[in-house]
mmCIF file as gemmi writes it, N, C-alpha and C atoms, coordinates in Angstrom:
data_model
loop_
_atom_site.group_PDB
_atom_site.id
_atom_site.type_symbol
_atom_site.label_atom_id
_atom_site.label_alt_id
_atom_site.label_comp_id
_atom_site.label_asym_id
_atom_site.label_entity_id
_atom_site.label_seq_id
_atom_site.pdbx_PDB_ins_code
_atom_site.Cartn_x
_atom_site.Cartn_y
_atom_site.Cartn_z
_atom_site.occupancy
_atom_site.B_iso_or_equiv
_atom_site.pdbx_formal_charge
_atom_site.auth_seq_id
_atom_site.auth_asym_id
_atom_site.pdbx_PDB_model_num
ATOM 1 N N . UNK Axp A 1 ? -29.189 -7.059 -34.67 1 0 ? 1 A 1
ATOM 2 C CA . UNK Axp A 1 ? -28.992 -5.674 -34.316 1 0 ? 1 A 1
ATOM 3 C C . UNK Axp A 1 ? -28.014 -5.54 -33.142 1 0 ? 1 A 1
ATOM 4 N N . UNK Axp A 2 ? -27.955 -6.345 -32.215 1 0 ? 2 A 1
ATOM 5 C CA . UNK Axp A 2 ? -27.535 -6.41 -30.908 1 0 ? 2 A 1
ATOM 6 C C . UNK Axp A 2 ? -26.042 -6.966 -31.273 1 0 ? 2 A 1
ATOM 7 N N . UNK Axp A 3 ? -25.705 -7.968 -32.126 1 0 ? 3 A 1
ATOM 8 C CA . UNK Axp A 3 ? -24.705 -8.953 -32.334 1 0 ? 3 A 1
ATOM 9 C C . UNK Axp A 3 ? -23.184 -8.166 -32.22 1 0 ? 3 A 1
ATOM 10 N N . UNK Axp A 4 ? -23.083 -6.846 -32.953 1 0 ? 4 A 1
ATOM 11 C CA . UNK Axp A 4 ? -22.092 -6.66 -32.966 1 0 ? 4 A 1
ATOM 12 C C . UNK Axp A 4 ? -21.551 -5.643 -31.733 1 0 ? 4 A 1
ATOM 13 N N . UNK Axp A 5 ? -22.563 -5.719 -30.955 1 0 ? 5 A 1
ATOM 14 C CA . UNK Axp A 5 ? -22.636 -4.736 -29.626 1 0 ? 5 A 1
ATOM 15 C C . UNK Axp A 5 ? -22.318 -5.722 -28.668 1 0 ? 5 A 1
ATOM 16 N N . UNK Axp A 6 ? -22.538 -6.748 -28.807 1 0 ? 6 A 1
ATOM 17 C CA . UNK Axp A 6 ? -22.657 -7.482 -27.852 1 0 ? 6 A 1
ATOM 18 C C . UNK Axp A 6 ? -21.289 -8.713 -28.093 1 0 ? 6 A 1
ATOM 19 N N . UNK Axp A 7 ? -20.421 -8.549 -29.166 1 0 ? 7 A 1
ATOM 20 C CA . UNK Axp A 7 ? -19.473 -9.153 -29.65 1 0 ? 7 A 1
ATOM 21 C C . UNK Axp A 7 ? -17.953 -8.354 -29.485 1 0 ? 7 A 1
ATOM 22 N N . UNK Axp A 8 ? -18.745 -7.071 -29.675 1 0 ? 8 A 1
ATOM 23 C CA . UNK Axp A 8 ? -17.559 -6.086 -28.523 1 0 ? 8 A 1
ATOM 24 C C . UNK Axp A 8 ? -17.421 -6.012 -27.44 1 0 ? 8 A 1
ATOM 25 N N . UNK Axp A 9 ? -18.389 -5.839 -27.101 1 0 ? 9 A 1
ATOM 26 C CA . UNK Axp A 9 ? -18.623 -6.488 -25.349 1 0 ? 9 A 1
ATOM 27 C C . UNK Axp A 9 ? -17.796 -7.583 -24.432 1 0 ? 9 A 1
ATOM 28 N N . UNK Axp A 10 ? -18.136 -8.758 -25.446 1 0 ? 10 A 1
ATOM 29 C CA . UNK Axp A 10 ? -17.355 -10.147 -25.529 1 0 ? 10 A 1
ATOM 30 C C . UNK Axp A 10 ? -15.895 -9.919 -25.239 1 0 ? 10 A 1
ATOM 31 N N . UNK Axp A 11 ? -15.333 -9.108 -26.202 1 0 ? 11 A 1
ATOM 32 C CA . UNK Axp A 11 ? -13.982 -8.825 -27.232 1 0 ? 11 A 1
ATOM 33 C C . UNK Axp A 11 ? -13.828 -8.637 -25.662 1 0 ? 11 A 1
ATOM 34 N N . UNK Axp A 12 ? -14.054 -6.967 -25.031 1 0 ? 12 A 1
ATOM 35 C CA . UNK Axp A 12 ? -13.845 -6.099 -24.329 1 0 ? 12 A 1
ATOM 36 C C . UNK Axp A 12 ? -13.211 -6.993 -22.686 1 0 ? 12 A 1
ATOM 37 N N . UNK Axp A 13 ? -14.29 -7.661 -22.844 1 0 ? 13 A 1
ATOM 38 C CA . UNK Axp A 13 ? -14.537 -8.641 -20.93 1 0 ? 13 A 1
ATOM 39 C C . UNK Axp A 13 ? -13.419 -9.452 -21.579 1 0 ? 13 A 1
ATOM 40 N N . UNK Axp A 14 ? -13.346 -10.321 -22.692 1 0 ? 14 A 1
ATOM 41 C CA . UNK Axp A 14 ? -11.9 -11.052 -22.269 1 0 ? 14 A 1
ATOM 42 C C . UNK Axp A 14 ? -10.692 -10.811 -22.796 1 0 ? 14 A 1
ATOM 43 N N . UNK Axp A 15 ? -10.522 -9.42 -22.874 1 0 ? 15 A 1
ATOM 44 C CA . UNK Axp A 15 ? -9.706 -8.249 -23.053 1 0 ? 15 A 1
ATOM 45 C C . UNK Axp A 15 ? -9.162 -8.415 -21.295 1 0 ? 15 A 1
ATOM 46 N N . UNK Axp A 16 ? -10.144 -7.534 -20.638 1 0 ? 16 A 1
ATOM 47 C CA . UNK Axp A 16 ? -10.031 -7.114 -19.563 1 0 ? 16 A 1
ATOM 48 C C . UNK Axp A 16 ? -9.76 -7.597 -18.401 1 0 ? 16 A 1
ATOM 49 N N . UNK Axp A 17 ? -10.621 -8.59 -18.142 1 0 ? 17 A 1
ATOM 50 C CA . UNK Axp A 17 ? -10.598 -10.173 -17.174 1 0 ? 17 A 1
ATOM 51 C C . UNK Axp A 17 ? -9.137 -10.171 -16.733 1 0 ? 17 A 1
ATOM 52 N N . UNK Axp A 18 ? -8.059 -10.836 -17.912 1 0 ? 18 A 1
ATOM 53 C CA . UNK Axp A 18 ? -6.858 -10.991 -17.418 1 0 ? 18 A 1
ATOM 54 C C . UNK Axp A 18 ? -6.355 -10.147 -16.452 1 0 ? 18 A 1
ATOM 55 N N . UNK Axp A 19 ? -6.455 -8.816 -17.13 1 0 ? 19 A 1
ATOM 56 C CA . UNK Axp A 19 ? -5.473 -7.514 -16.67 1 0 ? 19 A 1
ATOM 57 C C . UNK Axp A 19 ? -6.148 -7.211 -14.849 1 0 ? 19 A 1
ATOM 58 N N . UNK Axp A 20 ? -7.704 -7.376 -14.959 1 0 ? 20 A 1
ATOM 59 C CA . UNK Axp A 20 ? -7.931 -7.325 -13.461 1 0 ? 20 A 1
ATOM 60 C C . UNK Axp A 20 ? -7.658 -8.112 -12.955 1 0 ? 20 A 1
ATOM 61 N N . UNK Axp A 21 ? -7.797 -9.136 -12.657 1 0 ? 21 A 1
ATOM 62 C CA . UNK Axp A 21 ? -7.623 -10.51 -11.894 1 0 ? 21 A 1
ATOM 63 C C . UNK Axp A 21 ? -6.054 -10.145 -11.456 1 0 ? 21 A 1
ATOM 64 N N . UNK Axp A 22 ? -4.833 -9.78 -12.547 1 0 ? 22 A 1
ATOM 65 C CA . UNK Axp A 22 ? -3.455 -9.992 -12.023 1 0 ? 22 A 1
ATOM 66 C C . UNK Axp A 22 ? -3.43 -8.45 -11.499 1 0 ? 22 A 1
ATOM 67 N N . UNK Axp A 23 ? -4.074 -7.519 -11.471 1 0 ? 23 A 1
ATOM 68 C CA . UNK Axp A 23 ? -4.061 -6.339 -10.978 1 0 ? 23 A 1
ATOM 69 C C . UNK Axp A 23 ? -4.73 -6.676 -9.463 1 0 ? 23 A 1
ATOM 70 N N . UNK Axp A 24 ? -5.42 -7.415 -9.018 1 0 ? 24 A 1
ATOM 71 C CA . UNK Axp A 24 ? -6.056 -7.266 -7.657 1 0 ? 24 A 1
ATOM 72 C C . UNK Axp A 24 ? -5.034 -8.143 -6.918 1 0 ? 24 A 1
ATOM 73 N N . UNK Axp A 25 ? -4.592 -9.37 -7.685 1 0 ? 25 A 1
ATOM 74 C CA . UNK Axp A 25 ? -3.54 -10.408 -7.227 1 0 ? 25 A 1
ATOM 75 C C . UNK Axp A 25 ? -2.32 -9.631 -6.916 1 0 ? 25 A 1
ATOM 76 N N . UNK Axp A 26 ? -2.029 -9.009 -7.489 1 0 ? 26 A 1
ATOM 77 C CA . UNK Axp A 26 ? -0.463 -8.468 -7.38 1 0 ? 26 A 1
ATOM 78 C C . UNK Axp A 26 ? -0.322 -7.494 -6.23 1 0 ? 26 A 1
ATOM 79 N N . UNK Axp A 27 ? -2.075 -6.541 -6.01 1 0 ? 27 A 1
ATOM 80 C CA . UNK Axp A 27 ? -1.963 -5.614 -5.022 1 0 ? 27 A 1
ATOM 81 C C . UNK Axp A 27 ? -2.282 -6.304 -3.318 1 0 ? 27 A 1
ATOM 82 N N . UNK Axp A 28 ? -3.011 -7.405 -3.958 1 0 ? 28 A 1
ATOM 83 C CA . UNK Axp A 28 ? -3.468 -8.338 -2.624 1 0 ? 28 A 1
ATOM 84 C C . UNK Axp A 28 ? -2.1 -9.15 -1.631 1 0 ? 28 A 1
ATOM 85 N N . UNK Axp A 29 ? -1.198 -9.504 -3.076 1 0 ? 29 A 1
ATOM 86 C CA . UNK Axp A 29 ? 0.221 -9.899 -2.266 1 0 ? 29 A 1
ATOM 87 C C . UNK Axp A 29 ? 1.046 -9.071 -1.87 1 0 ? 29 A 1
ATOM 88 N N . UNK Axp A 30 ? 1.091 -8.026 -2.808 1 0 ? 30 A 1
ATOM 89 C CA . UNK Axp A 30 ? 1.917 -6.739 -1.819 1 0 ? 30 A 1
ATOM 90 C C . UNK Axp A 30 ? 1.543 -5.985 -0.797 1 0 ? 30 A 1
ATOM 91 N N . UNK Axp A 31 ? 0.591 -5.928 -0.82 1 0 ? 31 A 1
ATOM 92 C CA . UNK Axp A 31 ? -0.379 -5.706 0.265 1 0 ? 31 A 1
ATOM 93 C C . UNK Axp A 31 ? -0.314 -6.698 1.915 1 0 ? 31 A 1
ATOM 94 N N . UNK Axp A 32 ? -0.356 -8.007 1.511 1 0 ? 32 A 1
ATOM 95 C CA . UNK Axp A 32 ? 0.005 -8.913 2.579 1 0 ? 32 A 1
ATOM 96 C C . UNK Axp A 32 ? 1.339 -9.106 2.974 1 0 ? 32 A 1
ATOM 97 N N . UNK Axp A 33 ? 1.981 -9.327 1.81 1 0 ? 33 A 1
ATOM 98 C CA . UNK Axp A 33 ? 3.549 -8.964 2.414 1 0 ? 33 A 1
ATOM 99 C C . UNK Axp A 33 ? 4.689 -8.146 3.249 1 0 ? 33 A 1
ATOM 100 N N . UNK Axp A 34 ? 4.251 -6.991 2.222 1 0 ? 34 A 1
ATOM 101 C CA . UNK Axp A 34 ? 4.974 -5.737 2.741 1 0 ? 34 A 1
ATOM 102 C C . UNK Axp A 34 ? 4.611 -5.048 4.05 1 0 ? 34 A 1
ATOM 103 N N . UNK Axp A 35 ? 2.878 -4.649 4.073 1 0 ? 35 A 1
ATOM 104 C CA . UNK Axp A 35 ? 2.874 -4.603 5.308 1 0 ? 35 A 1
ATOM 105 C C . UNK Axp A 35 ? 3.207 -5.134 6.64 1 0 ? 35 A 1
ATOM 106 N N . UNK Axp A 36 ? 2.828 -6.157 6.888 1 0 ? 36 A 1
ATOM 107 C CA . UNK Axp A 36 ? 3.73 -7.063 8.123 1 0 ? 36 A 1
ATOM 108 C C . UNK Axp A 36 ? 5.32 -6.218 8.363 1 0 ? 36 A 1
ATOM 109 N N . UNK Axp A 37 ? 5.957 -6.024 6.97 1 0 ? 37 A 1
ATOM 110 C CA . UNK Axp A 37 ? 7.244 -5.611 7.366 1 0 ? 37 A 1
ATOM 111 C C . UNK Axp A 37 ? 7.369 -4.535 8.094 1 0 ? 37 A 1
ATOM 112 N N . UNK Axp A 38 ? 6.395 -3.198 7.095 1 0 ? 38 A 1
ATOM 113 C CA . UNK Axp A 38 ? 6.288 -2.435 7.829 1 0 ? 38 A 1
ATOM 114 C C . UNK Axp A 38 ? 5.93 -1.932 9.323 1 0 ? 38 A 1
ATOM 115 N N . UNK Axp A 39 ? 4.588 -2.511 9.219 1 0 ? 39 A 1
ATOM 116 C CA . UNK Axp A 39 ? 4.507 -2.197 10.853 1 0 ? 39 A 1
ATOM 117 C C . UNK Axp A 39 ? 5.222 -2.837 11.753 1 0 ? 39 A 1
ATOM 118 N N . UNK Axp A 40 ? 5.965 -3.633 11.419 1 0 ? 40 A 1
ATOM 119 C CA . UNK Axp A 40 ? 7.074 -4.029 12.226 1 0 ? 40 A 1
ATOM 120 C C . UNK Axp A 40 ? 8.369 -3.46 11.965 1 0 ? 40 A 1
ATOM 121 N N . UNK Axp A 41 ? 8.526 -2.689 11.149 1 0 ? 41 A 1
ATOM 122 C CA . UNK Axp A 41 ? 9.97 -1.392 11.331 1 0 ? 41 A 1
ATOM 123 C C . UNK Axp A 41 ? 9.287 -0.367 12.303 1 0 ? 41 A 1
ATOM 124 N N . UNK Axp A 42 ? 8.059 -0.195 11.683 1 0 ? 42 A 1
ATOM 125 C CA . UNK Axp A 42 ? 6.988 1.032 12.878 1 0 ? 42 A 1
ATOM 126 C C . UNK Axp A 42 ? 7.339 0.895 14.18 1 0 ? 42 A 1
ATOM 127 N N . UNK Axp A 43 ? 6.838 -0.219 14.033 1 0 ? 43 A 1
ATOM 128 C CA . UNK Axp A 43 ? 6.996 -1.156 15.849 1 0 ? 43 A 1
ATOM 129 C C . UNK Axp A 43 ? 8.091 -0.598 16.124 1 0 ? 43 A 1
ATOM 130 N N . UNK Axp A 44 ? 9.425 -0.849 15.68 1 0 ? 44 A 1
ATOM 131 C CA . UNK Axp A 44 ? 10.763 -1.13 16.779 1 0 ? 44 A 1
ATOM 132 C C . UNK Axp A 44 ? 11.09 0.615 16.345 1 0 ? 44 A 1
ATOM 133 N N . UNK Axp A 45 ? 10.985 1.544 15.554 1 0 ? 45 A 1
ATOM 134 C CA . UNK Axp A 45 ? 11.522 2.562 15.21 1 0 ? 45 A 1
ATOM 135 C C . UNK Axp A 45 ? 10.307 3.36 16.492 1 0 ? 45 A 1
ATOM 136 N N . UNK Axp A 46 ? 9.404 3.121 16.663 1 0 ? 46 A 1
ATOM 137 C CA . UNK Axp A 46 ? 8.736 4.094 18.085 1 0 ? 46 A 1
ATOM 138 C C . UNK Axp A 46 ? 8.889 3.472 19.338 1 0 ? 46 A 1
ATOM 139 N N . UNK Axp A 47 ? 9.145 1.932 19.529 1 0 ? 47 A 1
ATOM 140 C CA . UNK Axp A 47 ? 10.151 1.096 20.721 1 0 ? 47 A 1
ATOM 141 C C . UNK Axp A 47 ? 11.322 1.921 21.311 1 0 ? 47 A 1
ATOM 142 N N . UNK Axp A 48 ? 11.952 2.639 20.197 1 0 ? 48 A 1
ATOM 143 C CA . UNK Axp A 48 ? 13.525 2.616 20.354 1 0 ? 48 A 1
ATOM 144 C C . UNK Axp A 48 ? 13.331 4.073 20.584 1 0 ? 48 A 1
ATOM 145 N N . UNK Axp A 49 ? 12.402 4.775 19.955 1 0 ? 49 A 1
ATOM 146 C CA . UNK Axp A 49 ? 11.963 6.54 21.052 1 0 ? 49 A 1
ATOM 147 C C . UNK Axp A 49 ? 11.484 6.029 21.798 1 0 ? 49 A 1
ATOM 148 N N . UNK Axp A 50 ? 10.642 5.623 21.871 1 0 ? 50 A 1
ATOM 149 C CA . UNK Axp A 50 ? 9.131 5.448 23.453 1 0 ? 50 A 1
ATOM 150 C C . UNK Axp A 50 ? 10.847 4.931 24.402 1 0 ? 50 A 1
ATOM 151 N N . UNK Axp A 51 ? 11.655 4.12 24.285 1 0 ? 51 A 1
ATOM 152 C CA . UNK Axp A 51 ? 12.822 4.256 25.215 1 0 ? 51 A 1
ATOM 153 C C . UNK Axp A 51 ? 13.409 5.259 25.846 1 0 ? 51 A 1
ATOM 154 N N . UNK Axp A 52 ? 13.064 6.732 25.496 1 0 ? 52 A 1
ATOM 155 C CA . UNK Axp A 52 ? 13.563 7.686 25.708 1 0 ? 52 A 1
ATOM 156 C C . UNK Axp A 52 ? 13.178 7.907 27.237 1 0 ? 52 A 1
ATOM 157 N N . UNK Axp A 53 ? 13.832 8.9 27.755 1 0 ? 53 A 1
ATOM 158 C CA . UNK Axp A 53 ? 13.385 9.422 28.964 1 0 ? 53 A 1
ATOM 159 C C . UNK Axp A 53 ? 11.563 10.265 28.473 1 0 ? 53 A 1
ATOM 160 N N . UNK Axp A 54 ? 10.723 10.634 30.027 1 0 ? 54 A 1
ATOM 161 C CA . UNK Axp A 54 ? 9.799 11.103 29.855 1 0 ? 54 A 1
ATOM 162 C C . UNK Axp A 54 ? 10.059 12.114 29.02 1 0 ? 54 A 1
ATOM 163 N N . UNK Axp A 55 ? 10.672 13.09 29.08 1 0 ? 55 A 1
ATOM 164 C CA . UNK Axp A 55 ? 10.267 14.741 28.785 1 0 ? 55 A 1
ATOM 165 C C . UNK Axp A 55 ? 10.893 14.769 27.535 1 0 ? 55 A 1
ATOM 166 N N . UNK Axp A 56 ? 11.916 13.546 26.648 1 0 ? 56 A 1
ATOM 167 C CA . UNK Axp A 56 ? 11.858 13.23 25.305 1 0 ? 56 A 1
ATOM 168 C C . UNK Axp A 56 ? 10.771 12.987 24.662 1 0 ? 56 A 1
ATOM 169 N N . UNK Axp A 57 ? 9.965 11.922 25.784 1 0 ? 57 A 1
ATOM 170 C CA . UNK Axp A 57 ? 9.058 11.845 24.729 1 0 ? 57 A 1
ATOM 171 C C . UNK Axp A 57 ? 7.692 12.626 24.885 1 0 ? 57 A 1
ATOM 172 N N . UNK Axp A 58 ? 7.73 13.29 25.815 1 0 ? 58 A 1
ATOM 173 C CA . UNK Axp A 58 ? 6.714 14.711 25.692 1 0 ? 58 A 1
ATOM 174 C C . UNK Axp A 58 ? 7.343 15.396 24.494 1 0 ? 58 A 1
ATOM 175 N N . UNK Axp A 59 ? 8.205 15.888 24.162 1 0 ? 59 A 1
ATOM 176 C CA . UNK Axp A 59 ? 8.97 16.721 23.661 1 0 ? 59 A 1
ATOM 177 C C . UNK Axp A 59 ? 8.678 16.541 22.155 1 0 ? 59 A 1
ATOM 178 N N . UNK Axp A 60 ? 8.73 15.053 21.818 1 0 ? 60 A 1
ATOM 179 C CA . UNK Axp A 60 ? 8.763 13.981 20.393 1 0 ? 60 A 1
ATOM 180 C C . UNK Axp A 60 ? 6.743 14.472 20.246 1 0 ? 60 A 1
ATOM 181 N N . UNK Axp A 61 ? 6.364 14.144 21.142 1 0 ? 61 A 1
ATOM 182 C CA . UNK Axp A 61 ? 4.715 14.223 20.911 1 0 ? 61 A 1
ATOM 183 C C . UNK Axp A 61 ? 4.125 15.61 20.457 1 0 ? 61 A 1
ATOM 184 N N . UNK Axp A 62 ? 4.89 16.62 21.261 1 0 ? 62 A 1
ATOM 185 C CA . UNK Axp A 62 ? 4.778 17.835 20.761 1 0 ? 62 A 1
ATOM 186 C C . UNK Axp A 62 ? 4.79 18.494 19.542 1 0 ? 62 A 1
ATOM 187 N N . UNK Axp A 63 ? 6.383 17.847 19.567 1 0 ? 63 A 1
ATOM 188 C CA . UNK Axp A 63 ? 6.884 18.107 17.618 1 0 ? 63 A 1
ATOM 189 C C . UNK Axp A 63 ? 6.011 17.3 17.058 1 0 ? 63 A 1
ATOM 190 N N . UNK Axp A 64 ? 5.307 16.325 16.992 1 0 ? 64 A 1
ATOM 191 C CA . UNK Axp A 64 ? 4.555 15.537 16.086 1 0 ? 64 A 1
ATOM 192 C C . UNK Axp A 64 ? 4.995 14.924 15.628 1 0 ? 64 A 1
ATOM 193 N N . UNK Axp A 65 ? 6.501 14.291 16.198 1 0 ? 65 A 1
ATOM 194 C CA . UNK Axp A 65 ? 7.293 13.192 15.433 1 0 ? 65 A 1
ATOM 195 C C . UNK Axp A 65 ? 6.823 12.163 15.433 1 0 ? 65 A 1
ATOM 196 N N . UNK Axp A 66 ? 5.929 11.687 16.362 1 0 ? 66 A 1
ATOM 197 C CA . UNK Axp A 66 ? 5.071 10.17 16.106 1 0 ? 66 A 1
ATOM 198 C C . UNK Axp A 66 ? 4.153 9.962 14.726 1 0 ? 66 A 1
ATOM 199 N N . UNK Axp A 67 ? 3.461 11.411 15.034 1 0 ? 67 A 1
ATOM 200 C CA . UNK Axp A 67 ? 2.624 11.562 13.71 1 0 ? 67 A 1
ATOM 201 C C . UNK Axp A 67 ? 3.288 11.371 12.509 1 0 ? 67 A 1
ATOM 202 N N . UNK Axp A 68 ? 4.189 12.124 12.228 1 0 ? 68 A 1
ATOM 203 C CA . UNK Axp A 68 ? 5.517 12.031 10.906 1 0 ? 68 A 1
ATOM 204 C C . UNK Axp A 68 ? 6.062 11.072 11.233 1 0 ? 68 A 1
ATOM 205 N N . UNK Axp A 69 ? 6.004 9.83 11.947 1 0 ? 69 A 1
ATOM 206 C CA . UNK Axp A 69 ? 6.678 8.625 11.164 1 0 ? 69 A 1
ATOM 207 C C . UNK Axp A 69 ? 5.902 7.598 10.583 1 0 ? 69 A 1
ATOM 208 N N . UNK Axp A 70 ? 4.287 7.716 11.366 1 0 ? 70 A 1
ATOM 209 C CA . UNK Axp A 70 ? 3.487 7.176 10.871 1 0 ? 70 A 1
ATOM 210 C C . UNK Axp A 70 ? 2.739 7.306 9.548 1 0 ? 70 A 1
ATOM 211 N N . UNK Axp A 71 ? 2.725 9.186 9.089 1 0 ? 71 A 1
ATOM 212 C CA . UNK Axp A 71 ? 3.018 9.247 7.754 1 0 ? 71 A 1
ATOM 213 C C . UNK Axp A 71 ? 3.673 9.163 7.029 1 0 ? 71 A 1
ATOM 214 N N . UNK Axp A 72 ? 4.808 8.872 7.272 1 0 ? 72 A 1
ATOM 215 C CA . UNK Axp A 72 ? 6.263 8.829 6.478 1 0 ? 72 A 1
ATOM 216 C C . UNK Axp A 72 ? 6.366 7.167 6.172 1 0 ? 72 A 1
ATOM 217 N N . UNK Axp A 73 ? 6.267 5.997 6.525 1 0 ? 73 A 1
ATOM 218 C CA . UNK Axp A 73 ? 5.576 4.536 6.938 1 0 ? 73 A 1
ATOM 219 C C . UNK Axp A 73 ? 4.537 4.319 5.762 1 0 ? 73 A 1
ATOM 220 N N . UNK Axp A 74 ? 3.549 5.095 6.145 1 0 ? 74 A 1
ATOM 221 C CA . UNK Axp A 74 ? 2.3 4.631 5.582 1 0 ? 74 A 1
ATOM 222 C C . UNK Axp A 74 ? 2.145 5.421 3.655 1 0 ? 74 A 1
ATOM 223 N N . UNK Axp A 75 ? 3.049 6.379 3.88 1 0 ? 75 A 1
ATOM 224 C CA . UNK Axp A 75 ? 3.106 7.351 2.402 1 0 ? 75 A 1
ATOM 225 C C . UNK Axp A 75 ? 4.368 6.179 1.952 1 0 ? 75 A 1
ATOM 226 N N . UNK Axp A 76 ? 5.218 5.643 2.31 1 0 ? 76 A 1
ATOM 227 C CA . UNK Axp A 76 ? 6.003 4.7 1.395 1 0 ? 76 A 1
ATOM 228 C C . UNK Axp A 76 ? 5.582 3.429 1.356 1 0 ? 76 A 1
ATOM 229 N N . UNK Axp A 77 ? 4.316 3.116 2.124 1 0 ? 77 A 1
ATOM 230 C CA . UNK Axp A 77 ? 3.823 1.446 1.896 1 0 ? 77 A 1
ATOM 231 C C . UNK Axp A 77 ? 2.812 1.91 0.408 1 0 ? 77 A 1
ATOM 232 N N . UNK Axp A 78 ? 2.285 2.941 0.461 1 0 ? 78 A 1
ATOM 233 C CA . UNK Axp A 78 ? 1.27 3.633 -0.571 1 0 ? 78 A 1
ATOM 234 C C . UNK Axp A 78 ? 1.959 3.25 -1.548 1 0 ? 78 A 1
ATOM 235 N N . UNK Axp A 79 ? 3.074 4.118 -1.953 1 0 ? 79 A 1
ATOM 236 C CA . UNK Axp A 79 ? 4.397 4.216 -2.908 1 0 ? 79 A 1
ATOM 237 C C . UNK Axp A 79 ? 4.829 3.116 -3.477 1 0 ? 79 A 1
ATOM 238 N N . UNK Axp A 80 ? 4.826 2.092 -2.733 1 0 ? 80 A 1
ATOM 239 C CA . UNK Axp A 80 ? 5.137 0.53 -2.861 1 0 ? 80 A 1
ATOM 240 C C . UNK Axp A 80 ? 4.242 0.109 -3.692 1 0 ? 80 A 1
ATOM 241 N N . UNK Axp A 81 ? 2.901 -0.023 -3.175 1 0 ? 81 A 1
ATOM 242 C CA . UNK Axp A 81 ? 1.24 -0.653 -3.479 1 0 ? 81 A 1
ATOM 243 C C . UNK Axp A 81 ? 1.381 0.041 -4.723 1 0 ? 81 A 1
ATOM 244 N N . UNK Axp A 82 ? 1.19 1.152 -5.473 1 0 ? 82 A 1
ATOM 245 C CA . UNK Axp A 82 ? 1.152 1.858 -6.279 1 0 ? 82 A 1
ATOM 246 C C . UNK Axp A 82 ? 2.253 1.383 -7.464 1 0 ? 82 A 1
ATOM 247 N N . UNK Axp A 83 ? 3.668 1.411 -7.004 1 0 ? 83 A 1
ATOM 248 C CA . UNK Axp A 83 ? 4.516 1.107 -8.045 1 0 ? 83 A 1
ATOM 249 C C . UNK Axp A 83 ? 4.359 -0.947 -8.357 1 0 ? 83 A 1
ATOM 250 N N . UNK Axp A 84 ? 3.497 -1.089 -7.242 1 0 ? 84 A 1
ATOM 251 C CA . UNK Axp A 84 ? 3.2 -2.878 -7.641 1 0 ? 84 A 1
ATOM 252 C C . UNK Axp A 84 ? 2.118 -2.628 -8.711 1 0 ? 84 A 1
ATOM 253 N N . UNK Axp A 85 ? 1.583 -1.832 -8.389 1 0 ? 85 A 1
ATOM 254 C CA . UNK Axp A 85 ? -0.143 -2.123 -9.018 1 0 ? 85 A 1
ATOM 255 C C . UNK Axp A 85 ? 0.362 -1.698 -10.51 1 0 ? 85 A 1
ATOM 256 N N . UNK Axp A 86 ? 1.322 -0.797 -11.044 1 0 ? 86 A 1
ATOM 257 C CA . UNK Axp A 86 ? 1.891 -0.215 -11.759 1 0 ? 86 A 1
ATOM 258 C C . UNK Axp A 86 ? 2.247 -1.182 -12.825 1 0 ? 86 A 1
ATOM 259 N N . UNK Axp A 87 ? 3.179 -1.857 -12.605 1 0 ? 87 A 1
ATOM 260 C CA . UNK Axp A 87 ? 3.817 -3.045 -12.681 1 0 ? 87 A 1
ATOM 261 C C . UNK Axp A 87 ? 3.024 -4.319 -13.08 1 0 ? 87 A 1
ATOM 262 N N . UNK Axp A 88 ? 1.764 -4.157 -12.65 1 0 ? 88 A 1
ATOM 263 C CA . UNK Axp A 88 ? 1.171 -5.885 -12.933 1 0 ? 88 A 1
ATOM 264 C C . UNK Axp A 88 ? 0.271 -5.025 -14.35 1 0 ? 88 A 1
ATOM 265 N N . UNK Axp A 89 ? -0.019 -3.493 -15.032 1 0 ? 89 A 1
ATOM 266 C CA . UNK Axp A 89 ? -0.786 -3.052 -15.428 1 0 ? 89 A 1
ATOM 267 C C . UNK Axp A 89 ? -0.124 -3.586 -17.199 1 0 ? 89 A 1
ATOM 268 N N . UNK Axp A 90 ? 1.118 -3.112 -16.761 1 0 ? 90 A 1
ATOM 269 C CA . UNK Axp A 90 ? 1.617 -3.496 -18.085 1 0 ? 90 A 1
ATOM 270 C C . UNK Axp A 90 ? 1.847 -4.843 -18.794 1 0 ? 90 A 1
């Protein structure tokens, strides 16, 4: 009764197995890679304001330009992760 429920099942898991395993692998290395880069463009791109005189960078804090680069950074490492994870699906 169970056999052919349980033979799809089978089918299904080593169907699937592959596709996760290179789906967590692919996001785990882009993930380790890319970031490092990034927060190290982060790094030197708020280095090279935080250089500014004071009342620039009052001025920068105000506008929320720190905030918007750190989303702007972190929305294209997403973008990245996403078009990897994309990529290992097919």
């Amino acid at each position: 009764m169970f056999a052919p429920v349980l033979a799809a099942l089978q089918a299904a898991f080593v169907w699937l197995l592959p596709k996760v395993a290179v789906f967590f692998g692919i996001f785990a290395l882009s993930n380790a890679v890319i970031r490092p880069i990034f927060d190290f463009l982060k790094a030197q791109v708020l280095a090279q304001l935080g250089s500014a005189s004071a009342q620039f960078s009052q001025f920068f804090q105000i506008l929320g330009i720190y905030d918007a680069l750190n989303i702007v950074f972190s929305a294209y490492l997403l973008a990245l992760s996403i078009k990897s994870v994309k990529s290992s699906a097919t």
